[in-house]
Structures are given as C-alpha cells and as structure tokens.
C-alpha positions as MATLAB code, in Angstrom:
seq = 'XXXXXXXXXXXXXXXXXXXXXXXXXXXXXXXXXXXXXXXXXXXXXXXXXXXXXXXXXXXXXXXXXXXXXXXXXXXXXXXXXXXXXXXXXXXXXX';
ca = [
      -8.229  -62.276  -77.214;
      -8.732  -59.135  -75.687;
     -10.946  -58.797  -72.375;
     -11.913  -55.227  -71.168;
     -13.957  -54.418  -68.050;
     -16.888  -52.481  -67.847;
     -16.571  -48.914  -66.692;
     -17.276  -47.976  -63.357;
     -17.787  -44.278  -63.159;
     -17.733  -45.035  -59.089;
     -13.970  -46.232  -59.657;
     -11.103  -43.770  -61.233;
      -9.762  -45.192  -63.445;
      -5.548  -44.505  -64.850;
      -3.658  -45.617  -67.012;
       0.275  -45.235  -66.734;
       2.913  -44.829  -69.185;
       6.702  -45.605  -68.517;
       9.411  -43.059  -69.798;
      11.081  -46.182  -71.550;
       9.718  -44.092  -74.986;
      11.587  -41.988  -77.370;
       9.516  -39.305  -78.523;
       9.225  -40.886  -82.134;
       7.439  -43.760  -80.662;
       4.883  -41.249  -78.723;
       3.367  -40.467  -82.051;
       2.377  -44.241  -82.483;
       1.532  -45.014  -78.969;
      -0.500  -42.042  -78.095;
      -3.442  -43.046  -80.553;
      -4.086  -46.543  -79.118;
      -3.681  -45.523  -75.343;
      -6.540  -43.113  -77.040;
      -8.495  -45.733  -78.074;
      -7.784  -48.035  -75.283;
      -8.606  -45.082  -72.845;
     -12.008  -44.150  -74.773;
     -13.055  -47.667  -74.589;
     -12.819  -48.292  -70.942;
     -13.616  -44.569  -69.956;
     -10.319  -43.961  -68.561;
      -9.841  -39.797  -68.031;
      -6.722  -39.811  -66.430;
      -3.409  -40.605  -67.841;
       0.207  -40.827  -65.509;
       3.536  -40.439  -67.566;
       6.358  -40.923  -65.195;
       8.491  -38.061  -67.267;
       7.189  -34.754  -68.931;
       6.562  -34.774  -72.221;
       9.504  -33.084  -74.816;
       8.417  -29.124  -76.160;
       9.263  -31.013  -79.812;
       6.518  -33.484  -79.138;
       4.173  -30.939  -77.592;
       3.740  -29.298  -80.990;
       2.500  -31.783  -82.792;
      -1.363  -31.707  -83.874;
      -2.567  -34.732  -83.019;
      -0.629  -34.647  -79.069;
      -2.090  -31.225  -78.481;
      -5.402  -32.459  -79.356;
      -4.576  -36.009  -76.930;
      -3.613  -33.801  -74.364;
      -6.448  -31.321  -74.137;
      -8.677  -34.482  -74.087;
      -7.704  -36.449  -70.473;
      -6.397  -35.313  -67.395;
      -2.384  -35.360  -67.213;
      -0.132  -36.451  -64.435;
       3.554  -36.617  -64.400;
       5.152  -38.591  -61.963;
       9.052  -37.530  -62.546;
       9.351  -34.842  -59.941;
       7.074  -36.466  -57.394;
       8.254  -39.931  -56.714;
      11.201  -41.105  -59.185;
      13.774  -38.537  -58.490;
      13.466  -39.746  -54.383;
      13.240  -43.306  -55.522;
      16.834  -42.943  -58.212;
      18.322  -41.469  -55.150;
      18.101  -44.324  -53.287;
      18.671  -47.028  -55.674;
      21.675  -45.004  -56.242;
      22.834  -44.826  -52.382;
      22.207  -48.514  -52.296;
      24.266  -49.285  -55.278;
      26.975  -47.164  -53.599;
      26.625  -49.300  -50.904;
      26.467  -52.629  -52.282;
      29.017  -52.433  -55.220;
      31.493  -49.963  -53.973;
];
C-alpha cells in the first residue's frame, strides 16, 4: 500500500532522480515519475546528470520536459563531491 501526502502549494515540492539510469530505462521511468509527480503536484524535477541529445528527441521526453521545471545537479555539486571522494581514496588506499 501506497500512502501519498496531500499537496501543499505553501511547500515546494522535488523529486530527484539518480544518474544510476541508462537512457533505455528513461523511456519507462519518465511516465510514472509523471504520474507520481501529477498526483502529488510536484513541478520540479532534479536529475543529478543531463539528459543524452538521443533521449532528448524522443516525443514523449520532449513533451515530459516542457511540462515541469528541470534541474541538473552534475555540474553544481557532484563533480566537487567525486573530487573529494577521489582525494580521500588517494589517501586512504594508496
């Protein structure tokens, strides 16, 4: 069972999406974030890496797209945090 909470146009709402997808599993993900995201209200959607041009194209992922506001989180936050999980792995396991 499935609980959702009501809506809160006071609170802003997100939803996040890891980059542990291959764009072939985009195309069956993207329709029940959709519906997930229409049912709670959510308008804005975080993917921690840019979408692919290939993926882009499709139809139904423009349309998704036009539809919420986008975030990508890949050049903000990840690239700073991969450089210092790297310096510490340097560090730890020489």
């Amino acid at each position: 069972m499935m609980l959702f909470k009501k809506y809160d146009p006071k609170n802003k709402n997100k939803i996040f999406i890891d980059s542990g997808f291959v764009d072939s599993q985009y195309l069956w993900l993207l329709p029940t974030v959709d519906g997930y995201c229409k049912k709670l209200g959510i308008k804005k959607i975080i993917f921690q890496r840019k979408l692919s041009s290939r993926l882009k194209k499709n139809s139904f992922i423009k349309n998704f797209l036009k539809n919420y506001e986008i975030e990508y989180l890949e050049k903000k936050y990840f690239i700073i945090f991969k450089l210092a999980v790297l310096a510490l792995s340097i560090v730890l396991f020489p």
